[in-house]
MIDOSE-1310 file (N, C-alpha, C; in nm, 2 decimals, decimal comma, always signed):
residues 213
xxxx	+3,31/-3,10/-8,13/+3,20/-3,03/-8,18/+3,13/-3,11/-8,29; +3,02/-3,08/-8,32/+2,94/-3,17/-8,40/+2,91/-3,10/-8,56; +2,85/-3,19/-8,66/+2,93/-3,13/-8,79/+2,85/-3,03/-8,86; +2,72/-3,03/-8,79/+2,62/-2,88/-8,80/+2,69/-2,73/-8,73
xxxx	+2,82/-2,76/-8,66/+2,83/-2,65/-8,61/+2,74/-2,58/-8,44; +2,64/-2,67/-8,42/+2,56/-2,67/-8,32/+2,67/-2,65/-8,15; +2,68/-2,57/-8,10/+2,74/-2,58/-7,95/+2,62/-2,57/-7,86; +2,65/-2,67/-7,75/+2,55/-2,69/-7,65/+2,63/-2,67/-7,53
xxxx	+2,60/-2,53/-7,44/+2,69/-2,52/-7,31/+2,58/-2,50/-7,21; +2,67/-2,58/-7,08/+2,62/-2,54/-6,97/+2,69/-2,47/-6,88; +2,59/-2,33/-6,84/+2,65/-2,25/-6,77/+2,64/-2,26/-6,65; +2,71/-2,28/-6,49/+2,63/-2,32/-6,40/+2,77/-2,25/-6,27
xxxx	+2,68/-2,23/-6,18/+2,73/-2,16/-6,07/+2,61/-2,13/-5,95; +2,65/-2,08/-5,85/+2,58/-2,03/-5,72/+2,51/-1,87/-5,75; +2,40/-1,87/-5,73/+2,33/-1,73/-5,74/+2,43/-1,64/-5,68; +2,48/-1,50/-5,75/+2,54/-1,38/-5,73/+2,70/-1,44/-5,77
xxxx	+2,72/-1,52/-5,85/+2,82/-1,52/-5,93/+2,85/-1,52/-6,07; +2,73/-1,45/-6,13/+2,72/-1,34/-6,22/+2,67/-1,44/-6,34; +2,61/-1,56/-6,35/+2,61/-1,65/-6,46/+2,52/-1,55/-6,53; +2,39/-1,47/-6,49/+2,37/-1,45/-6,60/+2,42/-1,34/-6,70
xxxx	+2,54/-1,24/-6,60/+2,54/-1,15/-6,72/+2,68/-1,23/-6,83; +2,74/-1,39/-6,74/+2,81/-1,46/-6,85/+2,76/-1,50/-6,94; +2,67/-1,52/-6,96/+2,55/-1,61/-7,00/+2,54/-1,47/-7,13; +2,48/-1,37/-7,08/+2,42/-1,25/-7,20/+2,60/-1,22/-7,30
xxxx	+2,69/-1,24/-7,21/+2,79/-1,23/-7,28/+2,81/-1,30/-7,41; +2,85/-1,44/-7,37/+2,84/-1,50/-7,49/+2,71/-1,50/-7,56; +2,65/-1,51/-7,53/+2,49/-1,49/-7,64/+2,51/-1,40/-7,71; +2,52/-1,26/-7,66/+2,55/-1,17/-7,71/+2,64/-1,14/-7,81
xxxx	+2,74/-1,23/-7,78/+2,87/-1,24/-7,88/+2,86/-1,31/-7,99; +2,78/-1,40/-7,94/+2,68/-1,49/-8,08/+2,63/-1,46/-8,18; +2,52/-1,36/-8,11/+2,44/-1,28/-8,17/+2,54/-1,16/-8,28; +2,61/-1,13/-8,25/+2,68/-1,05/-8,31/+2,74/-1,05/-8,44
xxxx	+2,77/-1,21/-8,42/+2,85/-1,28/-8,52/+2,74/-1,36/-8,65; +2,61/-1,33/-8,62/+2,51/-1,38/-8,69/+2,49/-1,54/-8,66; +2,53/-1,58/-8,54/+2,47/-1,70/-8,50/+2,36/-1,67/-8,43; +2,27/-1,83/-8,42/+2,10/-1,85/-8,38/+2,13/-1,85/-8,22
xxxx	+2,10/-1,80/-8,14/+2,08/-1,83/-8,00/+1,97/-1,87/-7,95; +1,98/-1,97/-7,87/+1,86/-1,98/-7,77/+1,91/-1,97/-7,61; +1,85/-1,90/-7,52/+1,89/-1,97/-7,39/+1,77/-1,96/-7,30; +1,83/-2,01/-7,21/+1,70/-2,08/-7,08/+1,76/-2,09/-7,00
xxxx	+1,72/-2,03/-6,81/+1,75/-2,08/-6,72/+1,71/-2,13/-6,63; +1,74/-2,22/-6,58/+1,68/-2,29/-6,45/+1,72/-2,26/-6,30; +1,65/-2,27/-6,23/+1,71/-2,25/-6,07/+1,64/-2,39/-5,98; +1,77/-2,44/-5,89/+1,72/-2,49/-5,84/+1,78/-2,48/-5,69
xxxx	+1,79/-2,55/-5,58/+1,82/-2,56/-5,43/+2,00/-2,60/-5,41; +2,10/-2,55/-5,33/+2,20/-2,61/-5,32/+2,20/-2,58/-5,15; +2,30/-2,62/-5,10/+2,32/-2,58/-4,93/+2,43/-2,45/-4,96; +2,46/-2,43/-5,06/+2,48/-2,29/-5,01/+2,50/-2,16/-5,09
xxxx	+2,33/-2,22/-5,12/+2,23/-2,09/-5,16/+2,19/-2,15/-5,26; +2,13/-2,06/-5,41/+2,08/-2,07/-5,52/+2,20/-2,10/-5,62; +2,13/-2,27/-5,62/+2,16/-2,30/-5,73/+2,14/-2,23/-5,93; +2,25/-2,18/-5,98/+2,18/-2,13/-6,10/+2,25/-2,20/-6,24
xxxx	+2,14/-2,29/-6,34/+2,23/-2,32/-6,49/+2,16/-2,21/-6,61; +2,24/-2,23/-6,67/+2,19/-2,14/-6,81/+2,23/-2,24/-6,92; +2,11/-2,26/-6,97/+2,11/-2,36/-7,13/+2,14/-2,27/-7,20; +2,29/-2,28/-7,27/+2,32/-2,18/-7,40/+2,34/-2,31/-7,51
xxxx	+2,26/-2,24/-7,63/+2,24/-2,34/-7,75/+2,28/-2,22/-7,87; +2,39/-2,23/-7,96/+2,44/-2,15/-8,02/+2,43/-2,25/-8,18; +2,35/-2,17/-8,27/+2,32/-2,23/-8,37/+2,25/-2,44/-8,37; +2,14/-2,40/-8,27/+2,10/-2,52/-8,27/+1,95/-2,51/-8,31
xxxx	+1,91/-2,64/-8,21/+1,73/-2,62/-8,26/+1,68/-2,51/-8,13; +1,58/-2,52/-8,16/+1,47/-2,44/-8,10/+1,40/-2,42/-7,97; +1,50/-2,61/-7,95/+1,42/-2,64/-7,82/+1,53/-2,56/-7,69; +1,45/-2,54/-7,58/+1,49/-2,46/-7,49/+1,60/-2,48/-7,41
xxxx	+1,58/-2,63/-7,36/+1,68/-2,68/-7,24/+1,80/-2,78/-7,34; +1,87/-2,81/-7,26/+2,00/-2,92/-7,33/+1,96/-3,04/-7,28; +1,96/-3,16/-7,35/+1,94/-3,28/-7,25/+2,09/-3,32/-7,22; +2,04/-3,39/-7,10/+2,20/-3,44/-7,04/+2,21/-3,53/-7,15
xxxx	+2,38/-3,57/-7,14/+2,43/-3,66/-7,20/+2,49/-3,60/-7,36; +2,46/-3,43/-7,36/+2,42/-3,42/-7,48/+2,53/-3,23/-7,51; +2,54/-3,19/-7,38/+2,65/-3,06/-7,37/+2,79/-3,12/-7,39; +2,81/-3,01/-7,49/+2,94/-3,01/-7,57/+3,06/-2,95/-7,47
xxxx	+3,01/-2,81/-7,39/+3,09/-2,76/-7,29/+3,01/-2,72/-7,18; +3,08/-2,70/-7,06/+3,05/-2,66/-6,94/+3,14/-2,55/-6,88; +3,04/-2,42/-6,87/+3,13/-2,35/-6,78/+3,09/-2,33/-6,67; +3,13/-2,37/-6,50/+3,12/-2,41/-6,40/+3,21/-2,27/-6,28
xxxx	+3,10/-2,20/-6,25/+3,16/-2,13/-6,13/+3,18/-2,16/-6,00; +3,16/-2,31/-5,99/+3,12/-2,34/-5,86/+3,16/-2,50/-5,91; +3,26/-2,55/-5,84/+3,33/-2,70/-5,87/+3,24/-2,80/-5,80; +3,17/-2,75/-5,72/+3,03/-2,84/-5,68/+2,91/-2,86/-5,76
xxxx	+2,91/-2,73/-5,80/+2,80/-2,69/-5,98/+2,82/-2,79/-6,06; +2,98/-2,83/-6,08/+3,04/-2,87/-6,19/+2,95/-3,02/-6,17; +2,99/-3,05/-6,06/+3,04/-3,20/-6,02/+2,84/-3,25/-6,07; +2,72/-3,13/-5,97/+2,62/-3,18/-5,99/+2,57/-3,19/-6,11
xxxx	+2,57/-3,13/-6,21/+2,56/-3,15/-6,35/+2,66/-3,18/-6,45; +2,76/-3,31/-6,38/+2,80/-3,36/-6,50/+2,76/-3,41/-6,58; +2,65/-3,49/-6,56/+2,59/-3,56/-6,65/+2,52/-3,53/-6,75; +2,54/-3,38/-6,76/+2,44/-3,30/-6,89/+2,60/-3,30/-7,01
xxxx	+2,70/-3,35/-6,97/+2,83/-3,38/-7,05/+2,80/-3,53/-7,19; +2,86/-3,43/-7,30/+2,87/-3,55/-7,40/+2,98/-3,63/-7,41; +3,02/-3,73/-7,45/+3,11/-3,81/-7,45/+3,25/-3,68/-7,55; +3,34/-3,65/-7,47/+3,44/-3,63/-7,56/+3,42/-3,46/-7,52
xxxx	+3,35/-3,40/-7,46/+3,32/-3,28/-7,39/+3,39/-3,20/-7,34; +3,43/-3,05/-7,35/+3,50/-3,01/-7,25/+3,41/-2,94/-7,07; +3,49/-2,97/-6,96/+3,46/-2,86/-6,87/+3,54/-2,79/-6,80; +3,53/-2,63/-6,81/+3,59/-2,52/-6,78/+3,55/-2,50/-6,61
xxxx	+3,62/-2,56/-6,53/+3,59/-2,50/-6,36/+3,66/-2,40/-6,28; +3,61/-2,30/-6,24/+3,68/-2,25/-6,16/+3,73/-2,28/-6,01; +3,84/-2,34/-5,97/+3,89/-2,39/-5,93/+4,02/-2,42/-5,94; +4,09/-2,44/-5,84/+4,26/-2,42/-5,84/+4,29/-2,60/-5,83
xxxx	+4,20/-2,67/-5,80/+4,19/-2,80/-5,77/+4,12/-2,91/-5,90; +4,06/-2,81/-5,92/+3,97/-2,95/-6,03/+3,84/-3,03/-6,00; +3,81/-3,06/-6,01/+3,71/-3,16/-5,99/+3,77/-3,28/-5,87; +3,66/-3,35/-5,83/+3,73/-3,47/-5,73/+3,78/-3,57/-5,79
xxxx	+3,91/-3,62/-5,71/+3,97/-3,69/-5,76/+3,91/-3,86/-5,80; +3,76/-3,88/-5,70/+3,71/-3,98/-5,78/+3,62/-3,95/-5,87; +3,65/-3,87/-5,94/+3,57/-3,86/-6,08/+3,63/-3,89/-6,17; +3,78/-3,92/-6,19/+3,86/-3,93/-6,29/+3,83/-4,08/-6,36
xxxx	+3,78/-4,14/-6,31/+3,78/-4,23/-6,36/+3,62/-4,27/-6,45; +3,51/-4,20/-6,41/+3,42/-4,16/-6,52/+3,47/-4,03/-6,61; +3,54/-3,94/-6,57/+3,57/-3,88/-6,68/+3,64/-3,90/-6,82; +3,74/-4,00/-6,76/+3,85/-4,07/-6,83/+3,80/-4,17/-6,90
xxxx	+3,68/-4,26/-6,87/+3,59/-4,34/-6,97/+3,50/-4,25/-7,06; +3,44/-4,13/-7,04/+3,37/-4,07/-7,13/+3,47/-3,95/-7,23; +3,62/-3,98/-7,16/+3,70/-3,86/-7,27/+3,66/-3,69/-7,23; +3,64/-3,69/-7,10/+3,56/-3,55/-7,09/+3,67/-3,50/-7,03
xxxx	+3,73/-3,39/-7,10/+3,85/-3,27/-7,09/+3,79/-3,17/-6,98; +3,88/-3,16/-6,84/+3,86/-3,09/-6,76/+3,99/-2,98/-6,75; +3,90/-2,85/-6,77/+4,01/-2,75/-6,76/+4,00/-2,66/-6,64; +4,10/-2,65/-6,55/+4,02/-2,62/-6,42/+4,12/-2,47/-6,40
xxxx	+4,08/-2,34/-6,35/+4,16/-2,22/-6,31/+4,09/-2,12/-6,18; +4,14/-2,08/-6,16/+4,10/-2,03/-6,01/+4,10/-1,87/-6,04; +3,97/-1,88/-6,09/+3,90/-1,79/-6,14/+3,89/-1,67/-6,01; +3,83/-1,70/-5,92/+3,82/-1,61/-5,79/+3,93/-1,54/-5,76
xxxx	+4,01/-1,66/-5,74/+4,14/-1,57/-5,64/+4,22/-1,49/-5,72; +4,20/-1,50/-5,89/+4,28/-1,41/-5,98/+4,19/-1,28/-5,97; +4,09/-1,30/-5,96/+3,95/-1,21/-5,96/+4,01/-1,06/-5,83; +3,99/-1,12/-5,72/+4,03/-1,02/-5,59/+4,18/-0,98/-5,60
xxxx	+4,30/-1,05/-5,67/+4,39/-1,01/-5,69/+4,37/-0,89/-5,78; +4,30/-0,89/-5,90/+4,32/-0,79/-5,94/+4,20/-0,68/-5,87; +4,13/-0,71/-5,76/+4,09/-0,59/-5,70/+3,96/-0,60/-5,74; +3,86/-0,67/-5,84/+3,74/-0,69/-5,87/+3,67/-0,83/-5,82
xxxx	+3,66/-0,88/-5,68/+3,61/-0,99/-5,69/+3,45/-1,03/-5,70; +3,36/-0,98/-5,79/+3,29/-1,02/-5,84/+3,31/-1,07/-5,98; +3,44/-1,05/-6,05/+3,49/-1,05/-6,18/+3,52/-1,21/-6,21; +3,49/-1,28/-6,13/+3,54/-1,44/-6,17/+3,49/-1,48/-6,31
xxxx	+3,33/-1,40/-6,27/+3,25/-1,47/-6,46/+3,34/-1,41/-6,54; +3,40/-1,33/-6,56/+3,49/-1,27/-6,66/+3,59/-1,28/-6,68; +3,64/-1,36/-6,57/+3,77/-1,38/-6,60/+3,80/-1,50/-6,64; +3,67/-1,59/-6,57/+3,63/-1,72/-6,68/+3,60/-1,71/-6,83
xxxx	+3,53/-1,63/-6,89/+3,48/-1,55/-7,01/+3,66/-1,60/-7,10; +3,75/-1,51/-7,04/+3,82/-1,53/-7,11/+3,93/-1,65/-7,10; +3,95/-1,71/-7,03/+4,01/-1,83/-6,98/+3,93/-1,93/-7,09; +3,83/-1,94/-7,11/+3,75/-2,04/-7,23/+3,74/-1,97/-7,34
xxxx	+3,77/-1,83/-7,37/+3,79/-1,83/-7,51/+3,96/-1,85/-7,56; +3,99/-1,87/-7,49/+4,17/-1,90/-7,54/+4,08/-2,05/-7,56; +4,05/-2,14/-7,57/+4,06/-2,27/-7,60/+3,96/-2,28/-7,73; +3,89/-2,20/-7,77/+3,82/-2,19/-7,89/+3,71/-2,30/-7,92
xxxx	+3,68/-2,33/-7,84/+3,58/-2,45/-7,82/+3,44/-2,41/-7,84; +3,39/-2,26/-7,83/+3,30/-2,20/-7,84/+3,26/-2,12/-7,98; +3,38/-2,12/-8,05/+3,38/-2,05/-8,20/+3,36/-1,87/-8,17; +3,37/-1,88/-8,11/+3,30/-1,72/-8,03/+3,49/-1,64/-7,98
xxxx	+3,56/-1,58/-8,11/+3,67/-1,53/-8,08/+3,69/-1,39/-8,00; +3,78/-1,43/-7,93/+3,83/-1,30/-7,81/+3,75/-1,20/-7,83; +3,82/-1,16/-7,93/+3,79/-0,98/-7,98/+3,65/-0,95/-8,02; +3,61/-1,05/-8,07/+3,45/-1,05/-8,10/+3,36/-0,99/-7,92
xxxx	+3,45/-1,10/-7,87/+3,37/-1,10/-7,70/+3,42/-0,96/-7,62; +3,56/-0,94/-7,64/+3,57/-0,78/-7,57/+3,50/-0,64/-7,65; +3,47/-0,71/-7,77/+3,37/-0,53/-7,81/+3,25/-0,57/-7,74; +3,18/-0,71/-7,71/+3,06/-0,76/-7,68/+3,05/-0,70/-7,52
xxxx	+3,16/-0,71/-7,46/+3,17/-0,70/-7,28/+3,17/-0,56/-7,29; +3,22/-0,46/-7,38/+3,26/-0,28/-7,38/+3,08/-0,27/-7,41; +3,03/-0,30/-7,48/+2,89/-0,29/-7,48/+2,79/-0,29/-7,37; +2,81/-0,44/-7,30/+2,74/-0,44/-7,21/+2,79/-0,39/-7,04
xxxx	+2,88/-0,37/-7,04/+2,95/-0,31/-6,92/+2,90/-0,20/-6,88; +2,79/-0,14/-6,83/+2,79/-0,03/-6,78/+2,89/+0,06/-6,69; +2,90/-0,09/-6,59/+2,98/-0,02/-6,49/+3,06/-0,08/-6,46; +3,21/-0,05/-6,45/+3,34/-0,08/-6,42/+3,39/-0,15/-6,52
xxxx	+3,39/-0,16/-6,67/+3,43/-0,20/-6,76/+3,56/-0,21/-6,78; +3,62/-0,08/-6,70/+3,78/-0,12/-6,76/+3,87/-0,26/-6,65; +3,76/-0,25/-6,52/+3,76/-0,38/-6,44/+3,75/-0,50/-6,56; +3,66/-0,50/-6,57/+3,65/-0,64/-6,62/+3,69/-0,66/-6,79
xxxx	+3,76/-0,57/-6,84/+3,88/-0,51/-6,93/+3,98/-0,65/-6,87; +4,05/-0,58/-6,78/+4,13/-0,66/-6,72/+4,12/-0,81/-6,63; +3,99/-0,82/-6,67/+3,97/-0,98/-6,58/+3,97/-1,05/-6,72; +3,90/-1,03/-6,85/+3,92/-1,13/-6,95/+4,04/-1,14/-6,98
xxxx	+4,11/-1,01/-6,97/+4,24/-1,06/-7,05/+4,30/-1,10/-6,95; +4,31/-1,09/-6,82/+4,37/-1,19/-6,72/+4,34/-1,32/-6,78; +4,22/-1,39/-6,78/+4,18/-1,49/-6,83/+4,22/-1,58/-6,92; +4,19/-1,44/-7,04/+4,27/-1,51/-7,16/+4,41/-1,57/-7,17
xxxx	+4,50/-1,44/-7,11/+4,63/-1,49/-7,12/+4,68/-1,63/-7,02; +4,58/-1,65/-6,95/+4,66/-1,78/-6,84/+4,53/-1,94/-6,93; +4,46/-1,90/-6,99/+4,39/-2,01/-7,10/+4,50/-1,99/-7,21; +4,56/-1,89/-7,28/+4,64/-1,94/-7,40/+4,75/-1,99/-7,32
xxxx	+4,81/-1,96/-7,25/+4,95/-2,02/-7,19/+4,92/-2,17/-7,15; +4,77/-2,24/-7,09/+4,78/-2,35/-7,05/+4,80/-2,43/-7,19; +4,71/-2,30/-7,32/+4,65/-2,42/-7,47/+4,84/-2,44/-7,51; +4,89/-2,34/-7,53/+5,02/-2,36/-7,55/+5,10/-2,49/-7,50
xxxx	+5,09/-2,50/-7,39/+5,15/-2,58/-7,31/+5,08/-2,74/-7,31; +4,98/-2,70/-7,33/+4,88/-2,89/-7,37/+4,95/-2,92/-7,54; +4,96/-2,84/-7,61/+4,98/-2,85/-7,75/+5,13/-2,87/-7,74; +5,22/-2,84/-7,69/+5,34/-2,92/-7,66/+5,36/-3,04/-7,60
xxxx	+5,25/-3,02/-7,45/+5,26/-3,15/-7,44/+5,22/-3,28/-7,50; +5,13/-3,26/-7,63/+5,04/-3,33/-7,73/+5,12/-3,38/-7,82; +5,22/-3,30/-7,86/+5,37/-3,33/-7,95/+5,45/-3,39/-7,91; +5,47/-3,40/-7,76/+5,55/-3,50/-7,73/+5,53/-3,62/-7,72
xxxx	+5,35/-3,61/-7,63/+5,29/-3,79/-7,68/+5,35/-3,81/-7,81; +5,33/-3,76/-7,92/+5,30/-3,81/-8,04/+5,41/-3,81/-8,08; +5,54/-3,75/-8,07/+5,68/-3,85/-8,06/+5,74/-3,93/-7,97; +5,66/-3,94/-7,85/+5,71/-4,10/-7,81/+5,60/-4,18/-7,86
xxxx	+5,50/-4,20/-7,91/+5,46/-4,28/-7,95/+5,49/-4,31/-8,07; +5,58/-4,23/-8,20/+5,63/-4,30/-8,30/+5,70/-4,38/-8,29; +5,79/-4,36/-8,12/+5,92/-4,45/-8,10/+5,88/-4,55/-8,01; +5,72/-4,61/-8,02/+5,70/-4,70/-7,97/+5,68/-4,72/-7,80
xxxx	+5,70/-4,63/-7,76/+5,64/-4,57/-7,62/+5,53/-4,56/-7,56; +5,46/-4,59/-7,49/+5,34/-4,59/-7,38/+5,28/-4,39/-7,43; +5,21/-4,43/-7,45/+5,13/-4,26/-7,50/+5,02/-4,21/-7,36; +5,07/-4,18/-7,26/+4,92/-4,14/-7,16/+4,88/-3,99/-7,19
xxxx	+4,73/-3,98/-7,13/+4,69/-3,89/-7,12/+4,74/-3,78/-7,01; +4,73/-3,67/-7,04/+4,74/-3,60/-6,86/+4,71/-3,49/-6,93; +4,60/-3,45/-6,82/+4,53/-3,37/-6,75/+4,59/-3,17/-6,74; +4,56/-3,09/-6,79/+4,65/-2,97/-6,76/+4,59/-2,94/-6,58
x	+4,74/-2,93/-6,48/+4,71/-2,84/-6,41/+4,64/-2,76/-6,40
């Protein structure tokens, strides 16, 4: 994150997979917290159906859209979404995909030169397990606030979703904290694995990167 505090996210997915009421979510959550919001969305063409992004700008400037090269995070309902707007990714960036797989395996190697942290969970299929599968944006919602990359804490966001929930709230009750708890378990588990690079590398060991499952 940059040292104004400025977050620049892109929200992106297939029309009817709920980006915008993810999108009013965090805004909203923003908003709450007395941060500046701007958002803007675009639509464009995919083969299978409407393409949809949402420029969320949380304590930035004024201007509407994000330029590529220049989003801090991505949250991606659609791992084809992901792939077609990587390039709105800043060097050192995270992106949140729903997906049990990840991104393609030939991308690792532009990802791995720009340092862009891919965190990938299979948003859907947790979604219909718990009996709500339209719930994926939600259950993404909370899968990316365990990683705190957005400054926008949990609890802040579940009184934000009890607000806006008209209908089936205690559904999607249970899809963020689905969410959350399998995003703190991965952050846990990267943060061990981070401690152990950084003791074999006191002992003079090869330090690699890897990727959370």
């Amino acid at each position: 994150m940059n040292s104004t505090n400025e977050r620049k996210v892109i929200i992106t997915g297939i029309g009817g997979q709920g980006i915008v009421f993810l999108t009013r979510l965090l805004s909203q959550t923003a908003l709450e917290l007395g941060q500046g919001v701007v958002v803007s969305e675009t639509h464009g063409m995919s083969q299978r159906g409407g393409s949809v992004i949402s420029h969320l700008k949380i304590n930035g400037s004024d201007a509407p859209l994000i330029q590529r090269g220049s989003a801090d995070v991505m949250i991606a309902l659609d791992a084809g979404e992901a792939t077609q707007n990587l390039d709105f990714m800043r060097r050192g960036g995270t992106v949140f995909v729903n997906s049990a797989e990840g991104l393609h395996a030939g991308l690792a190697p532009h990802l791995e030169r720009l340092d862009i942290r891919v965190l990938n969970y299979p948003a859907t299929a947790v979604a219909v397990e718990l009996g709500s599968p339209a719930a994926a944006n939600i259950v993404m919602a909370g899968f990316v606030a365990a990683f705190s990359v957005l400054g926008l804490p949990y609890e802040d966001m579940i009184q934000t979703l009890k607000q806006i929930s008209k209908k089936g709230s205690e559904n999607n009750l249970r899809a963020i904290h689905a969410g959350f708890e399998a995003g703190k378990k991965m952050n846990e588990e990267e943060m061990k694995h981070k401690g152990h690079e950084v003791h074999k590398g006191e002992e003079g060991s090869k330090v690699a990167s890897v990727s959370p499952s």
